[in-house]
Backbone as JSON, one array per atom type, in Angstrom:
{
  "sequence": "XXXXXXXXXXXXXXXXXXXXXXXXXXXXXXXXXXXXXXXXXXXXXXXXXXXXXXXXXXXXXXXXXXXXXXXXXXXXXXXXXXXXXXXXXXX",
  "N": [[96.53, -27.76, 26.75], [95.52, -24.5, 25.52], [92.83, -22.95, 23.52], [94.73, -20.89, 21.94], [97.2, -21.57, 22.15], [96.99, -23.88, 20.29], [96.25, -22.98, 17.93], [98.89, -21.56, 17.11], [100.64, -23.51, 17.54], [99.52, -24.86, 15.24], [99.9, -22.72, 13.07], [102.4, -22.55, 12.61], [103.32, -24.86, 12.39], [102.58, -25.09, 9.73], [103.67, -22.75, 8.68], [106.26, -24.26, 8.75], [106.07, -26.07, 7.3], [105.29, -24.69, 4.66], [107.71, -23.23, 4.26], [109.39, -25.81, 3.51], [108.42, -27.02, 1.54], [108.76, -24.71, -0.44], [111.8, -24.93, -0.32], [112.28, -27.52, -1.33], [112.26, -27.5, -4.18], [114.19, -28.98, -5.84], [113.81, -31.6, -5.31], [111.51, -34.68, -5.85], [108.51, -33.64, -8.18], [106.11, -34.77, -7.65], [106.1, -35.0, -4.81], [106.16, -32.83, -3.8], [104.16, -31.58, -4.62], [102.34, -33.5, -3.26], [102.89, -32.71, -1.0], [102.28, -30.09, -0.88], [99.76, -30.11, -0.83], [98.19, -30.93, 1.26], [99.18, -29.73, 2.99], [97.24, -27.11, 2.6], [95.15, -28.46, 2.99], [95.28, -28.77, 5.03], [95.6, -26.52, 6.39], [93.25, -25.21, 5.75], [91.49, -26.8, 7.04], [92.22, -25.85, 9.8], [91.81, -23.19, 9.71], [89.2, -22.67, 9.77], [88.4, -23.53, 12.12], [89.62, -21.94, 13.38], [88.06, -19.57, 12.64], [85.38, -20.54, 14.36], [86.01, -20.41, 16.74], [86.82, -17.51, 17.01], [84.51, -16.39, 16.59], [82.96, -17.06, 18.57], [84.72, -16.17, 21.37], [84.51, -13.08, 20.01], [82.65, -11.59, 20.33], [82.87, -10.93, 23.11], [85.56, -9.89, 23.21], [84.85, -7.82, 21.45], [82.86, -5.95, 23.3], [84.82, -5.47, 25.58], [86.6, -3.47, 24.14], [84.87, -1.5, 23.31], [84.1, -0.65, 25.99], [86.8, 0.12, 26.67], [87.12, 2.32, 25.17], [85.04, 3.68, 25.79], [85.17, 4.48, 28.19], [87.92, 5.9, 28.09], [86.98, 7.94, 26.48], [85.38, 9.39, 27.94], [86.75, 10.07, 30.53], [88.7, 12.32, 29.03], [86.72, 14.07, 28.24], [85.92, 14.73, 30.66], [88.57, 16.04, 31.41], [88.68, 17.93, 29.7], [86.72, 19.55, 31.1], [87.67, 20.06, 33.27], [89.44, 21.63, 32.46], [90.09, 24.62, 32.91], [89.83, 25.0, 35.67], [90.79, 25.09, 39.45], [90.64, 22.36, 40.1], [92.54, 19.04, 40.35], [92.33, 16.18, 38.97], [93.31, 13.53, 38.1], [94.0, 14.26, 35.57]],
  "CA": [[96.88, -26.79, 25.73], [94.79, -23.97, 25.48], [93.06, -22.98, 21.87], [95.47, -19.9, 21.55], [98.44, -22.15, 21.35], [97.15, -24.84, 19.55], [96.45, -22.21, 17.06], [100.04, -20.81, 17.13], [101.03, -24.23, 17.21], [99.43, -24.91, 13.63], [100.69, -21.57, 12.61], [103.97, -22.76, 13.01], [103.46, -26.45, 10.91], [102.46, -25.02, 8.54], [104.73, -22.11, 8.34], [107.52, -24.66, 8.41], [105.88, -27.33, 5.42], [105.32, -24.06, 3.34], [109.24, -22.99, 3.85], [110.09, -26.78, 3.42], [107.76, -26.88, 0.15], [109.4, -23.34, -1.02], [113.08, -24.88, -0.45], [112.1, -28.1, -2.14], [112.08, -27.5, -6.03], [114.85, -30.0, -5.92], [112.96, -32.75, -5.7], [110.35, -34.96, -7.3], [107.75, -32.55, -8.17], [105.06, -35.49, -7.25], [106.28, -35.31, -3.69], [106.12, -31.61, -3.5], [102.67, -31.34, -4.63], [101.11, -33.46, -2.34], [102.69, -31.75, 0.72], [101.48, -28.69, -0.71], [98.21, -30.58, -0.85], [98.18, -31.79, 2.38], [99.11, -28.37, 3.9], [96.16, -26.6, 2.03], [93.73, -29.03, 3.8], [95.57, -28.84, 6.89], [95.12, -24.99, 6.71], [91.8, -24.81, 5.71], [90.66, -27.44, 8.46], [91.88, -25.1, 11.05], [91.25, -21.86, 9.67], [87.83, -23.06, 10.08], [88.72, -23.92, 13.48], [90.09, -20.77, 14.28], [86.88, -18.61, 12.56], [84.72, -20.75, 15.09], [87.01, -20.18, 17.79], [86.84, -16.09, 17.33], [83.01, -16.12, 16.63], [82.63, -17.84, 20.35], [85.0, -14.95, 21.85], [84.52, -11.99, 19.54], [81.36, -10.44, 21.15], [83.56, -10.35, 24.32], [86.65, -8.65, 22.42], [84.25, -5.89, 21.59], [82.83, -5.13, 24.66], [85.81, -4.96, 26.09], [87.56, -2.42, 23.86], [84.04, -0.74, 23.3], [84.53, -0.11, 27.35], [88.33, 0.9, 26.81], [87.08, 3.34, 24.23], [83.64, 4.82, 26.36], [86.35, 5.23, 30.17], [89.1, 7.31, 27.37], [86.4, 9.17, 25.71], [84.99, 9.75, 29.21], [88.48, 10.9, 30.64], [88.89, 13.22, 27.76], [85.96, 14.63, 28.59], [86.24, 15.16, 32.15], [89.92, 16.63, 31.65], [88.82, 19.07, 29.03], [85.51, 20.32, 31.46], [88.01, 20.49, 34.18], [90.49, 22.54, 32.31], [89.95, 25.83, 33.35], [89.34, 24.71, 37.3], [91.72, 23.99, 39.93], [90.85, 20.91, 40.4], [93.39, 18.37, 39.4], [91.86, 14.82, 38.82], [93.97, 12.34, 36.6], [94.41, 15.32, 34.15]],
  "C": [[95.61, -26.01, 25.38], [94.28, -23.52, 23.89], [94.19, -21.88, 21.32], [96.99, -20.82, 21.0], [97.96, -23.62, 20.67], [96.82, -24.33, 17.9], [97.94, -21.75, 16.57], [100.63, -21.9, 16.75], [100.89, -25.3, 15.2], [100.01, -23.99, 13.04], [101.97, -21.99, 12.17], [104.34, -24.02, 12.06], [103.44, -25.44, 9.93], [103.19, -23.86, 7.74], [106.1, -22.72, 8.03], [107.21, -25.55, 7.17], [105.98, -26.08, 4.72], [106.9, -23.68, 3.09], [109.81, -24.48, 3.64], [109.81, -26.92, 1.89], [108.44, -26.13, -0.8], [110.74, -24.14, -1.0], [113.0, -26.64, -0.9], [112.26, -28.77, -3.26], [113.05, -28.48, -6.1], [114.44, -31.46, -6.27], [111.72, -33.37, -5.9], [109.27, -33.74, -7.36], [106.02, -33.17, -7.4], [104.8, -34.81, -5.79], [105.57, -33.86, -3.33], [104.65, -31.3, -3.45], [101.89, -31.89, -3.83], [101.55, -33.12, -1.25], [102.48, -30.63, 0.49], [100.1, -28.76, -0.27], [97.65, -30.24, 0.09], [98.55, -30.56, 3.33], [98.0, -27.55, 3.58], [94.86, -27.06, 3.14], [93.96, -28.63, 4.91], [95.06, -26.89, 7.41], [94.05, -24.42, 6.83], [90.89, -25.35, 6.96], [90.87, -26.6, 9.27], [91.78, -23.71, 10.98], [89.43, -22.33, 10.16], [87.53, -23.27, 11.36], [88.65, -22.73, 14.21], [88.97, -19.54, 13.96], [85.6, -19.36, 13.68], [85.08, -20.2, 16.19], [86.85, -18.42, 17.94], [85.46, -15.94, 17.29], [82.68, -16.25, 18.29], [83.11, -16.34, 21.1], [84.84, -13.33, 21.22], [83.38, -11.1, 20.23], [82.44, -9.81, 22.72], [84.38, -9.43, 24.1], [85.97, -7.5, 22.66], [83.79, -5.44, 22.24], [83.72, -4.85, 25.57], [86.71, -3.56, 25.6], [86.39, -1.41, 23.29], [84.08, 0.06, 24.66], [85.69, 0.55, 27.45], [87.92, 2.16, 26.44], [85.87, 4.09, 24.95], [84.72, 5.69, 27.8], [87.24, 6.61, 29.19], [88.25, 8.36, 26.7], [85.59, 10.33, 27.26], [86.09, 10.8, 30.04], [88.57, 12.34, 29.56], [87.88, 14.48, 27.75], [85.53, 15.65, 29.75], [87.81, 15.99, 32.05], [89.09, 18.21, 30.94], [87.02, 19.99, 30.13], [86.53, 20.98, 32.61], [89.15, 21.41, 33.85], [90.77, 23.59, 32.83], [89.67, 25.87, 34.87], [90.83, 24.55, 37.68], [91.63, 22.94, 40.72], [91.48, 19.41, 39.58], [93.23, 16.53, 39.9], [92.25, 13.9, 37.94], [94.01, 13.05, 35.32], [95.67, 15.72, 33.75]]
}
């Protein structure tokens, strides 16, 4: 299991304790509170998880869509020099 879905896979607990928590109010109020508790920690442990986890890949992210964004500004560039030509290059 890769970290993307073991991320998704917490996502998902804890999306279902908070709608179990939320539909709840019924009973004891003890009970309720400590699986709110107990989801709090659980959330915080892997948010913490998951801000390590993007620090590690985030430099990559942005050179990647720093590169998306230099090729389209590039393109953009090259179309509008070649406007007035007939030469027709991915324009």
């Amino acid at each position: 299991m890769n970290n993307i879905q073991k991320i998704l896979l917490v996502c998902g607990m804890i999306l279902i304790g908070y709608l179990t928590v939320k539909s709840s109010h019924s009973q004891e109020i003890d009970a309720s509170k400590s699986l709110e508790l107990e989801l709090e920690r659980m959330a915080h442990q892997y948010s913490i998880e998951v801000i390590s986890i993007m620090q590690q890949y985030l430099p990559a992210i942005l050179d990647e869509i720093a590169t998306d964004l230099r090729l389209e500004a590039d393109k953009k560039y090259k179309c509008k020099l070649l406007e007035d030509t007939k030469i027709e290059d991915d324009c």
